[in-house]
C-alpha positions as CSV (number, residue, x, y, z in Angstrom):
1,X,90.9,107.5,116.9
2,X,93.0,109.8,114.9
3,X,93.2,108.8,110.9
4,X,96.5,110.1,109.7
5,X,98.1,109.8,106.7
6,X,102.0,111.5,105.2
7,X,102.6,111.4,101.5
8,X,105.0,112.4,99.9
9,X,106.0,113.2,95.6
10,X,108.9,110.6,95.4
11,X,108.8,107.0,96.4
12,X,112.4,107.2,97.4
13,X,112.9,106.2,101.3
14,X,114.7,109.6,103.5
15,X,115.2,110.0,106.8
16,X,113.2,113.1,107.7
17,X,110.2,112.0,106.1
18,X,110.1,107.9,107.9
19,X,111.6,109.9,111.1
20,X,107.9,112.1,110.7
21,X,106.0,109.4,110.2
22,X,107.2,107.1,113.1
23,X,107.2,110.4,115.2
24,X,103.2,111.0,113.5
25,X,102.5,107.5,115.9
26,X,103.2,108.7,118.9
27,X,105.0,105.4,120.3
28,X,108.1,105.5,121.1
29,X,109.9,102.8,118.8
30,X,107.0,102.1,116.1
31,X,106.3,99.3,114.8
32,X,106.9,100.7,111.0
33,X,106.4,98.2,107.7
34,X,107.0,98.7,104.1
35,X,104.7,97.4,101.5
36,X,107.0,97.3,98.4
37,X,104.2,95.5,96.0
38,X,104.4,98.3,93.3
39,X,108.1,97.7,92.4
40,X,107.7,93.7,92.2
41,X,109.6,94.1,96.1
42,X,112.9,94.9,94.5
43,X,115.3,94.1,97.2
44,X,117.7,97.4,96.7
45,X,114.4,99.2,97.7
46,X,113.6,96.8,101.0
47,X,117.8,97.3,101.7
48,X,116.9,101.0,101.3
49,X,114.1,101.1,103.9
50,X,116.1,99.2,106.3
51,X,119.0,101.4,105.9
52,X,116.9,104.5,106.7
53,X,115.5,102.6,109.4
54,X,118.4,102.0,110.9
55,X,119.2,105.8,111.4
56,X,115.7,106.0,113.5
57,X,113.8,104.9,116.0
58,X,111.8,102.0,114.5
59,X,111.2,98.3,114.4
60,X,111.4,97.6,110.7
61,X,108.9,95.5,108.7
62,X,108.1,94.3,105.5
63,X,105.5,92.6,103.8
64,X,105.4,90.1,100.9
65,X,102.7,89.5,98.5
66,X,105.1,86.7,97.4
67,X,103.8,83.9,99.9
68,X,102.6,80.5,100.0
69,X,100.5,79.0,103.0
70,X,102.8,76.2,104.0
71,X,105.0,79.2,105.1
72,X,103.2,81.8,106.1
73,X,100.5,81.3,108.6
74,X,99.5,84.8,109.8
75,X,96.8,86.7,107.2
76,X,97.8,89.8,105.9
77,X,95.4,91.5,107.8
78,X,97.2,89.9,111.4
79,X,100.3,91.6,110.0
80,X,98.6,95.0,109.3
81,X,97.0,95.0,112.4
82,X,99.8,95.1,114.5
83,X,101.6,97.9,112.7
84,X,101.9,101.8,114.2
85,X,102.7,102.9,110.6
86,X,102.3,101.7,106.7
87,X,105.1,102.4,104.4
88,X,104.3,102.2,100.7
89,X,106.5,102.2,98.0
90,X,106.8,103.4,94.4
91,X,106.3,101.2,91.1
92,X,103.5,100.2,88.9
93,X,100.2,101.3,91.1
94,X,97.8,99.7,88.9
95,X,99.4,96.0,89.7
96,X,99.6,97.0,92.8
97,X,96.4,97.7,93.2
98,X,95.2,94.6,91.4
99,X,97.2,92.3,93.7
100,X,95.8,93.9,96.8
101,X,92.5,93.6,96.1
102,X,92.8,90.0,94.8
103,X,94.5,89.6,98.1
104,X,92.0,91.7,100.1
105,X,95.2,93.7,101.6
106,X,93.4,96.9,100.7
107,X,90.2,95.9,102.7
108,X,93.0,95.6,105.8
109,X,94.7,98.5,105.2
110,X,91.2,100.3,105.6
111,X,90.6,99.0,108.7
112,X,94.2,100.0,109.8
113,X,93.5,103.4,109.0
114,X,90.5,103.6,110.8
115,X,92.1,102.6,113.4
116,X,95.1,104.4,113.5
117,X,97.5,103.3,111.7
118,X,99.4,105.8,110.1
119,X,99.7,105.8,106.4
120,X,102.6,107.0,104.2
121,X,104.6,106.6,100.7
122,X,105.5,108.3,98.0
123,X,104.6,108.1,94.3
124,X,103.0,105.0,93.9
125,X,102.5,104.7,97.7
126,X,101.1,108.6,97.7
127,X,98.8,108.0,95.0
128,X,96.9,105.0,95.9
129,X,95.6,106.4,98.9
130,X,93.2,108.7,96.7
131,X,90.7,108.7,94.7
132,X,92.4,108.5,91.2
133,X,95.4,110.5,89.6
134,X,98.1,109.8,86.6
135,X,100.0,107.1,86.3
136,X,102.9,105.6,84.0
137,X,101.4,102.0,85.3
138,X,100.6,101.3,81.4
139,X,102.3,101.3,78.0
140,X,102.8,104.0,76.0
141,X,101.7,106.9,78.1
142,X,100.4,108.5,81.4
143,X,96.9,107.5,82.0
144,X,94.2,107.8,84.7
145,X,94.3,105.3,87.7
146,X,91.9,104.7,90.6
147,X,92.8,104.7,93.7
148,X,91.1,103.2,97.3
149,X,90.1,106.8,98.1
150,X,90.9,107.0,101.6
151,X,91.1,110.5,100.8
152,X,88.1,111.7,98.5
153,X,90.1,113.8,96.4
154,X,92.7,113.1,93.9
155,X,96.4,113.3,93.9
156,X,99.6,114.2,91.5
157,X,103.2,113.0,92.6
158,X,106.6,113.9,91.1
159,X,104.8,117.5,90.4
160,X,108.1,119.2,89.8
161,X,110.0,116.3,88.6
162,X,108.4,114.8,85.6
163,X,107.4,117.7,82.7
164,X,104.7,116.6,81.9
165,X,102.8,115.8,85.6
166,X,101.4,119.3,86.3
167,X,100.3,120.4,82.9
168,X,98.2,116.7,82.3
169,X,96.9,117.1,86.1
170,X,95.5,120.2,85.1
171,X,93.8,119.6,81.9
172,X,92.2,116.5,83.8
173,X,90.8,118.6,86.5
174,X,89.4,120.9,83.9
175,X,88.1,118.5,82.1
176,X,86.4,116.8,85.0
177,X,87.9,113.0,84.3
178,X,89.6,114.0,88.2
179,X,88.6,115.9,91.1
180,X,90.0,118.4,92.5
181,X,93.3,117.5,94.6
182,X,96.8,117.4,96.0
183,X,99.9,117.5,94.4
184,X,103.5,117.0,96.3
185,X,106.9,117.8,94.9
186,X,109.1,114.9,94.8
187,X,110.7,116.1,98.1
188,X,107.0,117.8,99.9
189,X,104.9,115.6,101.7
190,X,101.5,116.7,103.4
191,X,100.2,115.5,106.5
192,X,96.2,114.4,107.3
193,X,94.5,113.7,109.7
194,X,91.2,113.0,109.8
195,X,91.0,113.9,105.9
196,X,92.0,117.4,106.4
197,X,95.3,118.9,105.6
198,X,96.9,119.3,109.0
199,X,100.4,120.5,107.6
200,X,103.2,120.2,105.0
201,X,106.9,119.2,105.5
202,X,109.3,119.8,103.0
203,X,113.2,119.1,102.9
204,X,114.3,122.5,101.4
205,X,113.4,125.8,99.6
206,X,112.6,124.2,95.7
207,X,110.1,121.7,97.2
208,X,106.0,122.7,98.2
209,X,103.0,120.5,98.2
210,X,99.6,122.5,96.5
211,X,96.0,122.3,96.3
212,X,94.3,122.3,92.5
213,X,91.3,123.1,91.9
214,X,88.8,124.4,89.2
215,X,87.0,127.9,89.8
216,X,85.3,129.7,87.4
217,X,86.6,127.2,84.6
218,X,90.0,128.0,85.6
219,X,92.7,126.1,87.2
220,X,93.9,127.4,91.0
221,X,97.3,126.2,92.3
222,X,97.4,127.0,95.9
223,X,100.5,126.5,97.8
224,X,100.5,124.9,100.9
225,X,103.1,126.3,103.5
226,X,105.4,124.2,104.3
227,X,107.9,123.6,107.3
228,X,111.4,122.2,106.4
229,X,112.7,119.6,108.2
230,X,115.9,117.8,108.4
């Protein structure tokens, strides 16, 4: 069983990137679910997944962390299971993070991926996938996050969007507090499978998705060619 996973700089929902993703499945209407924990499931963000959705070929889903048992009777793993892909979406990683574990939802993604189920989102939803990366998740300033390290390696979103992103992701890969890693453009996304960098998609010229990594004690940015799609 293939273990593939699309992530993507921006958490905002497009059309070539979902339409990738439920295309990444292989079935031909997906079952596809959003996971909007991160943002406290703002519902202009769930409205904006369904809209996208609407334009493909999917069967739209989300999930709520916001729940009670009289009314909910399936677990969150039942829910997972079922999926063909995993949306997630952008916010505050470290509560996210903290209410999936408390909620064992990151134990069922896991076995999701393992078995399939394609994974995808962007900022938030990109970086929780790795192994750690910056965050704006606390006050003050950008800090270092874990993440479930599906992927051993870490991870920078919004690279070209946020000044300050690719100079701190350097200096923490120098400084060995991250590993080396993968960094997306707010419109580049990369494609894994099995771990491995299988491709990258981008939506125009501006947008590329790299590789960082220390040699010699000095910072390598390799660009990853990208396809555009539309």
């Amino acid at each position: 069983m293939k273990k593939q996973m699309v992530v993507y700089g921006s958490g905002r929902h497009t059309v070539p990137f979902l339409n990738y993703i439920a295309k990444a499945t292989g079935k031909e209407k997906p079952n596809m679910c959003f996971i909007p924990t991160a943002s406290g499931e703002d519902k202009q963000y769930i409205a904006s997944f369904h809209e996208v959705c609407s334009q493909i070929d999917v069967t739209p889903h989300v999930l709520s962390v916001w729940i009670n048992s009289y009314d909910q009777k399936e677990s969150f793993e039942e829910i997972i299971s079922r999926m063909d892909a995993i949306i997630v979406g952008g916010g505050n990683t470290l509560n996210m993070l903290a209410i999936w574990k408390a909620q064992g939802i990151d134990v069922a993604l896991k076995k999701a991926y393992d078995n399939g189920v394609v994974m995808g989102g962007g900022s938030a939803g990109s970086l929780c996938w790795f192994n750690g990366g910056t965050t704006d998740s606390r006050p003050k300033e950008l800090s270092i996050v874990g993440g479930m390290a599906f992927i051993d390696k870490s991870h920078c979103p919004h690279y070209n969007s946020e000044a300050s992103r690719r100079p701190l992701y350097f200096e923490n890969i120098k400084t060995g507090k991250l590993s080396d890693g993968y960094a997306c453009d707010d419109r580049s996304a990369i494609h894994f499978i099995d771990g491995e960098v299988h491709t990258s998609v981008s939506l125009n010229d501006e947008n590329h998705s790299y590789y960082v990594y220390l040699k010699d004690g000095e910072i390598v940015e390799e660009l990853i060619p990208s396809t555009i799609i539309t």
